[in-house]
VMD Tcl script that builds the backbone (N, CA, C; Angstrom):
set m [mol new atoms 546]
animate dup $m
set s [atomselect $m all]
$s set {name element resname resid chain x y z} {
  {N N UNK 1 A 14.049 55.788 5.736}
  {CA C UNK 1 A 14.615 56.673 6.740}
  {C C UNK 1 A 16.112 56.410 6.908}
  {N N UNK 2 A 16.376 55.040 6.978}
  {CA C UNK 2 A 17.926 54.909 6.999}
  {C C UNK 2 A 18.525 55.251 6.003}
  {N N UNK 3 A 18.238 55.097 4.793}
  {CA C UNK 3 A 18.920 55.713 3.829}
  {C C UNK 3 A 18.659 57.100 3.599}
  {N N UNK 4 A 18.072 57.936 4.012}
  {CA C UNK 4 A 18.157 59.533 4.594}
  {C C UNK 4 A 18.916 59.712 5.321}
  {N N UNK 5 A 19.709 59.041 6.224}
  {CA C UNK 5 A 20.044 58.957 7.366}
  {C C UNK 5 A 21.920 58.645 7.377}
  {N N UNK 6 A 21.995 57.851 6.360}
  {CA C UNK 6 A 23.030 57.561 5.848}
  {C C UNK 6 A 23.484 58.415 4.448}
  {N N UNK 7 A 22.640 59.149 3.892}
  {CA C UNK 7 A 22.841 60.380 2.770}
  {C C UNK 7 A 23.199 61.664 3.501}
  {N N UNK 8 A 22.096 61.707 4.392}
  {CA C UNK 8 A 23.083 63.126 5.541}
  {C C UNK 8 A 24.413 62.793 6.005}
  {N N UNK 9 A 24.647 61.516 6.542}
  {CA C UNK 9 A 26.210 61.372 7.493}
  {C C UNK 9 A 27.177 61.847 5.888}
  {N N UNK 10 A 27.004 60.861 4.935}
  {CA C UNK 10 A 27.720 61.121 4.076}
  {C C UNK 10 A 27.952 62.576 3.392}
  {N N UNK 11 A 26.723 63.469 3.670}
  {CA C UNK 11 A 27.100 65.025 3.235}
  {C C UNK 11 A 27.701 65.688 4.219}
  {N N UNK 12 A 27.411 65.225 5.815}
  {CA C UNK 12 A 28.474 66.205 6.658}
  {C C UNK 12 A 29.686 65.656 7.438}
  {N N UNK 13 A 29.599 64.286 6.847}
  {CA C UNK 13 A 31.343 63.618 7.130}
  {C C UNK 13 A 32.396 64.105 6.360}
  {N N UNK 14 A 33.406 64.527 7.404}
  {CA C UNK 14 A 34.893 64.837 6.459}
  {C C UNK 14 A 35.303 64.577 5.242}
  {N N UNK 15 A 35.691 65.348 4.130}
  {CA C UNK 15 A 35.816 64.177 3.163}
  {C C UNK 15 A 37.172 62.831 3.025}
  {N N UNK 16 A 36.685 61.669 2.413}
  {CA C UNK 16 A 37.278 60.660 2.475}
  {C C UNK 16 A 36.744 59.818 3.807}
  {N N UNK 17 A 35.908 60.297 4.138}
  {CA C UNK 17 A 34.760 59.543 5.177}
  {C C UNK 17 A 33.796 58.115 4.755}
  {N N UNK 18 A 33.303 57.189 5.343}
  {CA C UNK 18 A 32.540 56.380 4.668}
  {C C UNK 18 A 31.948 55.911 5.747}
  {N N UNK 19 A 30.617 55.772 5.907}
  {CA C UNK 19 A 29.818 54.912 6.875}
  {C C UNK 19 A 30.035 53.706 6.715}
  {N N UNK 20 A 29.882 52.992 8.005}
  {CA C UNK 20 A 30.117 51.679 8.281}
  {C C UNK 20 A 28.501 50.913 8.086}
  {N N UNK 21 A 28.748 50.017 6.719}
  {CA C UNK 21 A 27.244 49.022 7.526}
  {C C UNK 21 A 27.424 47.703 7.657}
  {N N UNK 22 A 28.310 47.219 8.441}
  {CA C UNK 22 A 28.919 45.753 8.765}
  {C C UNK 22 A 27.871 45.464 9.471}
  {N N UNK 23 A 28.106 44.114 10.334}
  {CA C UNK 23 A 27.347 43.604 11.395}
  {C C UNK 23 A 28.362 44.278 12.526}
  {N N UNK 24 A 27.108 44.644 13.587}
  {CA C UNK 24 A 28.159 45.092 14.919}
  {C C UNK 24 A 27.896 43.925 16.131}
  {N N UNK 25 A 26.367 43.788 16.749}
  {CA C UNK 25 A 26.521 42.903 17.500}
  {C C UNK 25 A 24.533 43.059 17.735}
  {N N UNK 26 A 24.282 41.385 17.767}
  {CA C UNK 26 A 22.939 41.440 18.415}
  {C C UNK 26 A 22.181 42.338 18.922}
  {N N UNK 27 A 21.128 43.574 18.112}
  {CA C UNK 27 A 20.393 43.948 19.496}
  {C C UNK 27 A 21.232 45.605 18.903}
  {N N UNK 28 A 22.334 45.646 18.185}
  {CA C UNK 28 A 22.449 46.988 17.978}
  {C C UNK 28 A 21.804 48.210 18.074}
  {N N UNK 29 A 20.859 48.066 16.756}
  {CA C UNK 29 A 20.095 49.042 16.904}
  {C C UNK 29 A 18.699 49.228 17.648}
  {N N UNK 30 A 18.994 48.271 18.495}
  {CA C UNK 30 A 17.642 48.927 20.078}
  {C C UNK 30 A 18.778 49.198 20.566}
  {N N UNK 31 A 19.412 48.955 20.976}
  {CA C UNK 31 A 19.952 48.890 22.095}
  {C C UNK 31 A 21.389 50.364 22.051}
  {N N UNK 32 A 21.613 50.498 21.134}
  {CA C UNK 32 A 22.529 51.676 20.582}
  {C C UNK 32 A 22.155 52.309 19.376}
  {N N UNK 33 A 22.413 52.151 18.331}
  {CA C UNK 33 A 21.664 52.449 17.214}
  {C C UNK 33 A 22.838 53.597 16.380}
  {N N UNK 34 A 23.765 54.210 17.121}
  {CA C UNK 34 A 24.438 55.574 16.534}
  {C C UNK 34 A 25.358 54.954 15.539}
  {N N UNK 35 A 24.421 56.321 14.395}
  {CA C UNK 35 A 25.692 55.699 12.963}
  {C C UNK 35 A 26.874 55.416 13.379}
  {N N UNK 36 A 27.528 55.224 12.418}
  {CA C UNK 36 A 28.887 54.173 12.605}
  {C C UNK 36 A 29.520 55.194 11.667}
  {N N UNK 37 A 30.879 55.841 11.239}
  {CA C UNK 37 A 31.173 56.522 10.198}
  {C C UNK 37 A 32.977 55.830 10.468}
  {N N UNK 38 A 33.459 55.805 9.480}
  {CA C UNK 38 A 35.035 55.349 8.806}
  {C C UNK 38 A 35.406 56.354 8.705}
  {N N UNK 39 A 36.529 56.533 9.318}
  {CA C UNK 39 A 38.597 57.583 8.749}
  {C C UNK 39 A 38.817 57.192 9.891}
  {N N UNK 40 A 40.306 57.583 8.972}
  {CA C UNK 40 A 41.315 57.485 9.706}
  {C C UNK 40 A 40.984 58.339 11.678}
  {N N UNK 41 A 41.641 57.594 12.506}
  {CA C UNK 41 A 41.793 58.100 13.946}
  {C C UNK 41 A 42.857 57.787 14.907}
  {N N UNK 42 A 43.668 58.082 15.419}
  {CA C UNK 42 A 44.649 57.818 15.574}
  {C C UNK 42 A 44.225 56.753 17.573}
  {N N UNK 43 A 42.978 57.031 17.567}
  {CA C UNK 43 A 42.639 56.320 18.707}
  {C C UNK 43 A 42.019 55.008 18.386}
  {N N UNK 44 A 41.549 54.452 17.207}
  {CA C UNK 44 A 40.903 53.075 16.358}
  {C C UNK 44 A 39.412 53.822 16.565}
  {N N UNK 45 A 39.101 53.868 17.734}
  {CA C UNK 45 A 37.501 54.610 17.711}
  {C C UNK 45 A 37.458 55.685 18.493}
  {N N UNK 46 A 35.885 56.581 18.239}
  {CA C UNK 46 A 35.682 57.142 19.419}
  {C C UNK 46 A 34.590 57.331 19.083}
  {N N UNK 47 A 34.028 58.229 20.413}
  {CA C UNK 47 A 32.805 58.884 20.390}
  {C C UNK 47 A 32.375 59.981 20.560}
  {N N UNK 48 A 31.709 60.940 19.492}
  {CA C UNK 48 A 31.874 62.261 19.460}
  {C C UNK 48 A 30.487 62.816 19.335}
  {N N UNK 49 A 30.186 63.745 19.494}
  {CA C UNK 49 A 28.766 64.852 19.090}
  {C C UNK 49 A 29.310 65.786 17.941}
  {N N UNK 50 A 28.328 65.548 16.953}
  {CA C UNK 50 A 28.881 66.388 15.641}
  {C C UNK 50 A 26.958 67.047 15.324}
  {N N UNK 51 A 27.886 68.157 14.771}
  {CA C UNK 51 A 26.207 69.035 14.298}
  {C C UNK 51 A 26.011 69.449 15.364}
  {N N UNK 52 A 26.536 69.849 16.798}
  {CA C UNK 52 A 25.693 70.270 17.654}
  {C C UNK 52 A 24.830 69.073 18.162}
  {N N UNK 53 A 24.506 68.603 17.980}
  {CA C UNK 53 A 23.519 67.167 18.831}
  {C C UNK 53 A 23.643 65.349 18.461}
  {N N UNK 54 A 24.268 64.951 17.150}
  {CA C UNK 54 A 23.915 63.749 16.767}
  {C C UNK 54 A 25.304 63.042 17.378}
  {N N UNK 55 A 25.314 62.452 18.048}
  {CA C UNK 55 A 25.867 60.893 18.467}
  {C C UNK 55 A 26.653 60.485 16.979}
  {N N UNK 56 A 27.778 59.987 16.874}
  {CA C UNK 56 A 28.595 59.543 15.960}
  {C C UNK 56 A 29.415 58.671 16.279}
  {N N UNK 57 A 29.381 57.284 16.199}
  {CA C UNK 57 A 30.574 56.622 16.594}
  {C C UNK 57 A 31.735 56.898 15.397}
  {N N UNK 58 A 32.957 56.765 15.424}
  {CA C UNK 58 A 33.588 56.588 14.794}
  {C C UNK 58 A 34.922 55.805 14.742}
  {N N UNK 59 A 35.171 54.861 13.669}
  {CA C UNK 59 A 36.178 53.915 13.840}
  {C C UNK 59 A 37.100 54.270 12.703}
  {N N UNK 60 A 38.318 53.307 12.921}
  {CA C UNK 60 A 39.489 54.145 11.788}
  {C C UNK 60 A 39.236 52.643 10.983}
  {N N UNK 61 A 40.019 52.568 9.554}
  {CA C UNK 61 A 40.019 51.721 8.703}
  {C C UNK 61 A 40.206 50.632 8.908}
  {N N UNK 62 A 41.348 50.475 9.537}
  {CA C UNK 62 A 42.183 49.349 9.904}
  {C C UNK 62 A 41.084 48.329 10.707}
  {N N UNK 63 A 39.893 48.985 11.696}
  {CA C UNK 63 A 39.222 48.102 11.972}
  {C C UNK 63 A 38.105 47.323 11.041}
  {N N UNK 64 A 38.274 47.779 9.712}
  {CA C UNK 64 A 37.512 46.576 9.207}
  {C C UNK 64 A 38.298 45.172 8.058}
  {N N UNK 65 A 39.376 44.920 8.711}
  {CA C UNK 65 A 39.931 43.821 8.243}
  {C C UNK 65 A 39.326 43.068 9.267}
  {N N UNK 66 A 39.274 41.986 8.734}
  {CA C UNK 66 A 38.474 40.844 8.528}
  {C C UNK 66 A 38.987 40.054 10.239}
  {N N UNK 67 A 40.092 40.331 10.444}
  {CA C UNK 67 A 41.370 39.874 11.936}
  {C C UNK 67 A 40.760 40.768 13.064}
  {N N UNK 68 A 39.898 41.826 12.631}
  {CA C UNK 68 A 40.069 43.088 13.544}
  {C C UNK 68 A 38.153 42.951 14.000}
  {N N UNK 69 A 37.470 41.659 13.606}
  {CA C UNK 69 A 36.284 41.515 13.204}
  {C C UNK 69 A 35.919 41.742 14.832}
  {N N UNK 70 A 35.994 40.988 16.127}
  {CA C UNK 70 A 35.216 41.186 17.255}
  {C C UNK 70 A 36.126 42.477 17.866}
  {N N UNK 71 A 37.237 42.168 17.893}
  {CA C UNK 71 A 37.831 43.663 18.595}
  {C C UNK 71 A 37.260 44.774 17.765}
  {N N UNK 72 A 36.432 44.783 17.002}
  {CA C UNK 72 A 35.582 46.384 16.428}
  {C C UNK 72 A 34.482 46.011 16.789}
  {N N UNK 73 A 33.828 44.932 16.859}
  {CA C UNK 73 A 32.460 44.788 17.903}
  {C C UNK 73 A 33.069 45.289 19.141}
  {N N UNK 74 A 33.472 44.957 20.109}
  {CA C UNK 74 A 34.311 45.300 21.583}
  {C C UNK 74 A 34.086 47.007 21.258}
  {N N UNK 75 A 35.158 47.563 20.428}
  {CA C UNK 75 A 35.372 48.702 20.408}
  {C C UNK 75 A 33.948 49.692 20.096}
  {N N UNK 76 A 33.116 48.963 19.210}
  {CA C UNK 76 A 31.871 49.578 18.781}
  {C C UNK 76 A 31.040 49.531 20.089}
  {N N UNK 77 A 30.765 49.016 20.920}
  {CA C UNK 77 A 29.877 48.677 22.198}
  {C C UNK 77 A 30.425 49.656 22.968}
  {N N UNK 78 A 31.870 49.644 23.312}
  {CA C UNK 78 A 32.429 50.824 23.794}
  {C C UNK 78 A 32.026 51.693 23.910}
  {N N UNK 79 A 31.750 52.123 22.456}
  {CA C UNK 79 A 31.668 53.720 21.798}
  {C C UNK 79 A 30.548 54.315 22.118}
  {N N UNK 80 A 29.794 53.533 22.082}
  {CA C UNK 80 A 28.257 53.642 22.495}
  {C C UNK 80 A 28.033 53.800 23.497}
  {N N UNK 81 A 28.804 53.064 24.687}
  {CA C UNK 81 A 28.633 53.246 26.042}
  {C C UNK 81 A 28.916 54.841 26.221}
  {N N UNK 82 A 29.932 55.262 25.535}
  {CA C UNK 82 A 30.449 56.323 25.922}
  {C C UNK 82 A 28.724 57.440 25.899}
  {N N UNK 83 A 28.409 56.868 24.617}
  {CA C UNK 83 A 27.276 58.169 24.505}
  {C C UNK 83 A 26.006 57.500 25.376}
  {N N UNK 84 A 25.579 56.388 25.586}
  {CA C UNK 84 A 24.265 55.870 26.361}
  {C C UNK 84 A 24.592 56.537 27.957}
  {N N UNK 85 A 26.094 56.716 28.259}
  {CA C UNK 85 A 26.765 57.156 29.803}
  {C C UNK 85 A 26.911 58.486 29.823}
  {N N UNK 86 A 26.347 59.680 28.792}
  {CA C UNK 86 A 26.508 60.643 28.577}
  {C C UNK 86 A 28.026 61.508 28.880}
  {N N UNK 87 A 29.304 60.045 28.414}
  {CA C UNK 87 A 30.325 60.889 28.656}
  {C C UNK 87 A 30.482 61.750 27.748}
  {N N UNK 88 A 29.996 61.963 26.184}
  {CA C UNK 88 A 30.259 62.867 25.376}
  {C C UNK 88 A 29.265 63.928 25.338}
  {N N UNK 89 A 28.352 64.630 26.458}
  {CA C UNK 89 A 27.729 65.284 26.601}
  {C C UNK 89 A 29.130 66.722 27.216}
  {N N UNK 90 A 28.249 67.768 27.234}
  {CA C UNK 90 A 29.086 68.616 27.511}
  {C C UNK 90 A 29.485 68.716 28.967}
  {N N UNK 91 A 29.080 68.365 30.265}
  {CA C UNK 91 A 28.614 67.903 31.895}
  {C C UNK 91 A 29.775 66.244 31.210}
  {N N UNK 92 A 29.855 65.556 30.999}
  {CA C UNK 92 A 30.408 64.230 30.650}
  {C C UNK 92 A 31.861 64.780 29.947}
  {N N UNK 93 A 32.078 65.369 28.956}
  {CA C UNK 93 A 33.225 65.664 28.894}
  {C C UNK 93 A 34.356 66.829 30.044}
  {N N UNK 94 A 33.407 67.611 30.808}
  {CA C UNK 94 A 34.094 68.577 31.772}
  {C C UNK 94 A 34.456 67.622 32.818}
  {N N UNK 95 A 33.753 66.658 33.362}
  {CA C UNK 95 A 34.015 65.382 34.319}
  {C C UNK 95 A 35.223 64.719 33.708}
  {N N UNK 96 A 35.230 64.322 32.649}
  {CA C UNK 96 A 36.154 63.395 31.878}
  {C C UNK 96 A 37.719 64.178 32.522}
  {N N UNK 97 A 37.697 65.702 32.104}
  {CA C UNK 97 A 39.274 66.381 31.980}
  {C C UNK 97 A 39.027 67.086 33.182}
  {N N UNK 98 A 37.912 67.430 33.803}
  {CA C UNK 98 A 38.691 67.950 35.228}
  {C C UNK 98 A 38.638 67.008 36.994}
  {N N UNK 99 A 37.871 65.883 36.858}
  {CA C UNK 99 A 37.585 65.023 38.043}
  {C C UNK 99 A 38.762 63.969 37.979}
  {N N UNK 100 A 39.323 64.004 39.315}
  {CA C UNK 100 A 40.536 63.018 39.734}
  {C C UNK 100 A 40.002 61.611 38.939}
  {N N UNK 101 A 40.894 60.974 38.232}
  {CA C UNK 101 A 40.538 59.651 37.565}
  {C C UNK 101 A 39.032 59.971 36.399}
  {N N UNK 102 A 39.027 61.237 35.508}
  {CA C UNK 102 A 37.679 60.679 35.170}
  {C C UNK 102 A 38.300 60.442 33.863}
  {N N UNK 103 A 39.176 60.433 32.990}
  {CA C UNK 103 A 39.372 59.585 32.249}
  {C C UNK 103 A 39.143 58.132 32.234}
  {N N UNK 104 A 39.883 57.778 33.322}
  {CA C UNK 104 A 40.064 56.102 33.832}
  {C C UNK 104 A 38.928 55.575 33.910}
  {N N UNK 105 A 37.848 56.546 34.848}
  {CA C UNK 105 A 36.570 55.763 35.269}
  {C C UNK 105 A 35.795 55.932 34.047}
  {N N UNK 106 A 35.612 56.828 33.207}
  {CA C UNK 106 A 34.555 56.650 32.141}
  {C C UNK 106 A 34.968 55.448 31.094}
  {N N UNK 107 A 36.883 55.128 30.964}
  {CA C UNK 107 A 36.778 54.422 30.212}
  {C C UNK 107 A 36.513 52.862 30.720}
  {N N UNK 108 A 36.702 52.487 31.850}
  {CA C UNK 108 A 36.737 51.543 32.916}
  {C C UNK 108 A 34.993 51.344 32.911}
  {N N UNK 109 A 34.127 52.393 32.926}
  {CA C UNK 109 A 32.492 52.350 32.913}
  {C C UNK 109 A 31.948 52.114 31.386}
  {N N UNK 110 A 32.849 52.692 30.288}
  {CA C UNK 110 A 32.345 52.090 29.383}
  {C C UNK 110 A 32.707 50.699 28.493}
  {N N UNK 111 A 33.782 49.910 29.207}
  {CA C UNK 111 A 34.430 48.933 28.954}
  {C C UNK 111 A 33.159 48.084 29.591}
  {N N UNK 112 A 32.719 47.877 30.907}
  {CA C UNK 112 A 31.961 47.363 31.928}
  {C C UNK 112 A 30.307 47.121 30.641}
  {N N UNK 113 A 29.840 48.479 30.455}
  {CA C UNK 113 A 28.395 48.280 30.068}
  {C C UNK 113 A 28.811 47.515 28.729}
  {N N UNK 114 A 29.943 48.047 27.689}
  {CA C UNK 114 A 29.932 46.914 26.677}
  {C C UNK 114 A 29.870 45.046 26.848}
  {N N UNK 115 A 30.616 45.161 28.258}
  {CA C UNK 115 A 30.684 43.710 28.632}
  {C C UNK 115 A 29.717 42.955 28.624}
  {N N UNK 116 A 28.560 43.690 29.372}
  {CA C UNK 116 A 27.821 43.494 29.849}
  {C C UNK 116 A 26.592 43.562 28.619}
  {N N UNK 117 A 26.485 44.516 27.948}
  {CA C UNK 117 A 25.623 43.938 26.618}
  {C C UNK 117 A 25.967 42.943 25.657}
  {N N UNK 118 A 27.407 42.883 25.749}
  {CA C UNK 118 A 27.951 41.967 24.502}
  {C C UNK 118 A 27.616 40.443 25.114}
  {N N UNK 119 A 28.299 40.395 26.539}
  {CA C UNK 119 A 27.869 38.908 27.475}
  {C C UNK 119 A 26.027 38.478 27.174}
  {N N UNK 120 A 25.199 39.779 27.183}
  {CA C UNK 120 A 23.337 39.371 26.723}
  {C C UNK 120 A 23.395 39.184 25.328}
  {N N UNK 121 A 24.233 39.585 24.255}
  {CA C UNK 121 A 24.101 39.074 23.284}
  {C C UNK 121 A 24.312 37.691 22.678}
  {N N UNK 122 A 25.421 36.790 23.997}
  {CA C UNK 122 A 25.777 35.604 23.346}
  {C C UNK 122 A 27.112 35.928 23.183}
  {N N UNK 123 A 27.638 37.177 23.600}
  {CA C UNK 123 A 29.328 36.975 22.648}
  {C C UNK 123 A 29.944 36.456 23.968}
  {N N UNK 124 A 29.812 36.008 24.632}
  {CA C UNK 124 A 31.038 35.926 26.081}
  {C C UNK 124 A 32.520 35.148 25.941}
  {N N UNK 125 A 32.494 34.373 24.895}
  {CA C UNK 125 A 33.688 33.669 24.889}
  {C C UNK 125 A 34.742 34.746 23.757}
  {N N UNK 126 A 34.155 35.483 22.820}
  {CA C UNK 126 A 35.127 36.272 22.411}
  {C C UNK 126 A 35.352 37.634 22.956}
  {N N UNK 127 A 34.369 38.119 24.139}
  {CA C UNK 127 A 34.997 38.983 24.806}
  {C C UNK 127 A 35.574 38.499 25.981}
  {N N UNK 128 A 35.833 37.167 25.894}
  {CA C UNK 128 A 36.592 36.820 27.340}
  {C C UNK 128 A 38.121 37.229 26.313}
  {N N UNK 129 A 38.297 36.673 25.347}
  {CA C UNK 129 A 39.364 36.588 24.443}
  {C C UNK 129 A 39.871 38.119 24.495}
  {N N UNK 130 A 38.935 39.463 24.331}
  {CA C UNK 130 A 39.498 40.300 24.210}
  {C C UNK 130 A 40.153 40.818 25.796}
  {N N UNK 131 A 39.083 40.152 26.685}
  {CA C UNK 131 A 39.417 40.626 27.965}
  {C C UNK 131 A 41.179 39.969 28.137}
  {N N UNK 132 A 41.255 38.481 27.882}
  {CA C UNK 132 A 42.830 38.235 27.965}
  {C C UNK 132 A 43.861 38.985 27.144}
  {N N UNK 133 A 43.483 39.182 25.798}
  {CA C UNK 133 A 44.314 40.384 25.546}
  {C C UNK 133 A 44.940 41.896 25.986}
  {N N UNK 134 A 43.863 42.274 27.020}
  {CA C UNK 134 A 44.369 43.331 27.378}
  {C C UNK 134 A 45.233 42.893 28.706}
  {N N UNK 135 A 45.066 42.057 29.497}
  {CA C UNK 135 A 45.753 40.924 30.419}
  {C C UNK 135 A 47.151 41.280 29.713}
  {N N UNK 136 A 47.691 40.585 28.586}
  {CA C UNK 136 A 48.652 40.651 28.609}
  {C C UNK 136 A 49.609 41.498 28.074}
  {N N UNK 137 A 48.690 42.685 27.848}
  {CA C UNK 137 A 49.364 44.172 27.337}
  {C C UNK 137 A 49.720 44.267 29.037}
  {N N UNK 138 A 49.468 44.077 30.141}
  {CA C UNK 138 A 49.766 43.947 31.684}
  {C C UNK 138 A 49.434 45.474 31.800}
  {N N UNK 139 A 50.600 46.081 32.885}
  {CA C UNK 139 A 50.439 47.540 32.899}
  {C C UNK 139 A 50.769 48.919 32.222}
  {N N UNK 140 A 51.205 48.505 30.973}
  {CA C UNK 140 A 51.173 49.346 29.839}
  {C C UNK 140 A 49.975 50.158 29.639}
  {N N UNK 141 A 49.910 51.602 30.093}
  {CA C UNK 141 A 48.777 52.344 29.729}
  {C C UNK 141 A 49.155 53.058 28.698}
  {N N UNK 142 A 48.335 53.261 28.075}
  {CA C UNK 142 A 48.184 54.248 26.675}
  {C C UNK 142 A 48.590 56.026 26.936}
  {N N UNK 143 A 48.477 56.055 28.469}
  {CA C UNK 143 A 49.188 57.557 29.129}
  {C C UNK 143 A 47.394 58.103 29.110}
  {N N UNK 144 A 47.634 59.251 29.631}
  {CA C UNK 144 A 46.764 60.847 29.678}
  {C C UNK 144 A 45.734 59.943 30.491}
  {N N UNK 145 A 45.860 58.537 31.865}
  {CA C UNK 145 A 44.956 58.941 32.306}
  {C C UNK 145 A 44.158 57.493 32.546}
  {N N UNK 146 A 44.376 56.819 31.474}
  {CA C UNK 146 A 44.052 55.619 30.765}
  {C C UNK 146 A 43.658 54.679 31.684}
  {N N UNK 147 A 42.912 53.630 31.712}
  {CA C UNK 147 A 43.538 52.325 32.314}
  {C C UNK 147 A 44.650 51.644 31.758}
  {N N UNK 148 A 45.302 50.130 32.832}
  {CA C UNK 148 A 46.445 49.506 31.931}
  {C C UNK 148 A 45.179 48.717 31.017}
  {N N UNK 149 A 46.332 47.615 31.428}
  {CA C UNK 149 A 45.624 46.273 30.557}
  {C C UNK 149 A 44.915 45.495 31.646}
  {N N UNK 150 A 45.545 45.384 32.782}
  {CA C UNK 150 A 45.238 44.606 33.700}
  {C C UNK 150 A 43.878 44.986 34.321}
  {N N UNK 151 A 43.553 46.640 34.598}
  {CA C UNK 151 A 42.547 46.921 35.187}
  {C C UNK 151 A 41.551 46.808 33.951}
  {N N UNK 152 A 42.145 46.925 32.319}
  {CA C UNK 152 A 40.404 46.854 31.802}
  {C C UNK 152 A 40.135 45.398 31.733}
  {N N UNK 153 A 41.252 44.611 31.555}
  {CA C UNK 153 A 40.806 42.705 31.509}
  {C C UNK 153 A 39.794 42.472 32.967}
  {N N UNK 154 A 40.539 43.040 33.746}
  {CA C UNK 154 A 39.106 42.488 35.179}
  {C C UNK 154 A 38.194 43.351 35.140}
  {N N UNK 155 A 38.141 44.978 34.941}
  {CA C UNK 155 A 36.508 45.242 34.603}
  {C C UNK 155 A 35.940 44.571 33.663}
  {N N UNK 156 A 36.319 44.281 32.418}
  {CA C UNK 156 A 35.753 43.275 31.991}
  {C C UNK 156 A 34.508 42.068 32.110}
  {N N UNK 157 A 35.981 41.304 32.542}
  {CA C UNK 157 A 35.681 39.721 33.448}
  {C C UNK 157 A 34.659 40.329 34.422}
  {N N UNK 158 A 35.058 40.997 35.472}
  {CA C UNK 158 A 34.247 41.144 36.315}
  {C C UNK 158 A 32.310 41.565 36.080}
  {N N UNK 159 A 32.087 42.567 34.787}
  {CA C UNK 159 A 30.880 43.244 34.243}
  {C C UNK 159 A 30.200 42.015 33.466}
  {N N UNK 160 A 31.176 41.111 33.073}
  {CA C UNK 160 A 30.656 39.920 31.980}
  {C C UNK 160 A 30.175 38.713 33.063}
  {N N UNK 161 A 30.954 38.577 34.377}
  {CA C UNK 161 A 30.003 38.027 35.056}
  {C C UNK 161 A 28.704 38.488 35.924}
  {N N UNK 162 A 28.656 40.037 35.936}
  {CA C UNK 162 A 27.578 40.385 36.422}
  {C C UNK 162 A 26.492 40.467 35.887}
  {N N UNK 163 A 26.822 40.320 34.301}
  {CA C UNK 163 A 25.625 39.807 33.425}
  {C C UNK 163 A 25.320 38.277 33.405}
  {N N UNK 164 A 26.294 37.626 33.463}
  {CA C UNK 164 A 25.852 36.546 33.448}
  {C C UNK 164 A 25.121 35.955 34.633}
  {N N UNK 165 A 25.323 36.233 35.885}
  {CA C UNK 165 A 24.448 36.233 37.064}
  {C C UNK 165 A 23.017 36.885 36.407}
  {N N UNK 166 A 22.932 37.243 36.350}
  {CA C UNK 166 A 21.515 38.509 36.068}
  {C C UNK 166 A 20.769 37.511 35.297}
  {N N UNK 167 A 21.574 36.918 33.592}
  {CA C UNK 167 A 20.649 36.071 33.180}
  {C C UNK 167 A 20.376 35.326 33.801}
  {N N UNK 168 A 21.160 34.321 34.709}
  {CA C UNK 168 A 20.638 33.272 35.242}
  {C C UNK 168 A 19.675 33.877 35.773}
  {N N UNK 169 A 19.547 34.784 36.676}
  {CA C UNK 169 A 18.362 34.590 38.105}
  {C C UNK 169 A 17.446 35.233 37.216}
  {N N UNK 170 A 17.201 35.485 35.579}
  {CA C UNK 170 A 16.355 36.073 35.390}
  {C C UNK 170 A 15.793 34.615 34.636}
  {N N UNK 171 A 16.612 33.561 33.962}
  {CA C UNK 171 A 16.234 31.884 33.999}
  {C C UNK 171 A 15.344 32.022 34.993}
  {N N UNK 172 A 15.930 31.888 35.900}
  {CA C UNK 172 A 15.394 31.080 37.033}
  {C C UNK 172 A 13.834 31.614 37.506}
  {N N UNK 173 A 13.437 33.193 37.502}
  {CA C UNK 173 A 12.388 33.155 37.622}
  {C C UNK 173 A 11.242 33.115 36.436}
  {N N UNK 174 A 12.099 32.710 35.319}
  {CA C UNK 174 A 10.748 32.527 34.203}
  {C C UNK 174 A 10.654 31.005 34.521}
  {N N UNK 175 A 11.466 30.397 34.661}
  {CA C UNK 175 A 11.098 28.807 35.326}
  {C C UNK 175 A 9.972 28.796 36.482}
  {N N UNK 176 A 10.393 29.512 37.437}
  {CA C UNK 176 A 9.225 29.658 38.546}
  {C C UNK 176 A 7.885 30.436 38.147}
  {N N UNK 177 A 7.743 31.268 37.450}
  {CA C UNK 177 A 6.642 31.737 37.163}
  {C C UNK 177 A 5.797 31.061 35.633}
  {N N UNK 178 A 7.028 30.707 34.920}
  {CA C UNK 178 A 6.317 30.164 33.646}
  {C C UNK 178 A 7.194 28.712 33.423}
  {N N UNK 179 A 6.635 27.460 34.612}
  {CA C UNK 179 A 7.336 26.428 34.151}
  {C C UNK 179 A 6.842 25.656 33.056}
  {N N UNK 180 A 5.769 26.275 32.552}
  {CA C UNK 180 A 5.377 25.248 31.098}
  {C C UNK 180 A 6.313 26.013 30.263}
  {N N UNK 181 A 6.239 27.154 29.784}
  {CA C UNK 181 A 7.204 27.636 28.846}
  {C C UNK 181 A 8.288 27.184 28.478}
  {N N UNK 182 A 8.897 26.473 29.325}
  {CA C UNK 182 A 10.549 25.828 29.678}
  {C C UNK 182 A 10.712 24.511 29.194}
}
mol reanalyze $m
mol bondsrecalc $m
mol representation Tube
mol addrep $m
């Protein structure tokens, strides 16, 4: 099926297109699963509906050097958020361009749920890393809307500790209910 699956992207991707099959992050495909497709983009990723219905992440080249390895995990979790948050639905994109801040907040909401899956996967110390990077881009926004740097480093921080609370107290009651297991 995946390789059906990956023979279609490749017949209705742009040409000079190429699917991505790197590693993205623990838990991918439950947890997100939408092909991955390569070109050029002048945004590094995004997330789009193509065909009328299929979910497409898409990343530009440059993110698969080898330097660019967790900031395209980061960016891939993103992308996904965008479509698991139904901002690329047609109701999700009219919110996006006509609601005060809905640029900001969808990208600010999908920065948050990546945090927050990447923190259950085990990645927390290299998305703390990406979170300080955007720290010190400071208030430099990208324009049309954006967050800076400063507001996505603390949604971040902030979503990566609300997962990490969650695991604990979810520790804590398999200890209380299953202390032999432990």
């Amino acid at each position: 099926m995946r390789a059906l699956c990956i023979a279609l992207i490749l017949i209705a991707a742009p040409a000079g297109a190429q699917t991505y099959e790197g590693t993205t992050f623990a838990g991918y495909e439950d947890i997100c699963g939408y092909d991955i497709r390569v070109e050029t983009t002048p945004y590094l990723s995004k997330a789009q509906i193509e065909d009328g219905d299929r979910p497409v992440i898409v990343i530009d080249p440059k993110l698969l050097q080898s330097i660019q390895g967790f900031h395209r995990t980061f960016l891939i979790a993103h992308e996904c958020a965008h479509h698991r948050m139904e901002h690329t639905t047609r109701g999700g994109l009219a919110r996006r361009f006509t609601a005060k801040h809905g640029i900001r907040d969808q990208e600010m909401s999908a920065d948050c749920w990546a945090a927050e899956t990447l923190t259950r996967a085990g990645m927390l110390p290299p998305l703390l890393t990406i979170a300080d990077q955007f720290f010190r881009r400071g208030f430099v926004s990208p324009g049309g809307g954006y967050p800076s740097g400063i507001q996505r480093s603390n949604v971040i921080r902030h979503c990566a500790r609300i997962a990490v609370d969650k695991m604990q107290a979810e520790d804590a009651v398999m200890r209380l209910w299953h202390p032999a297991e432990r």
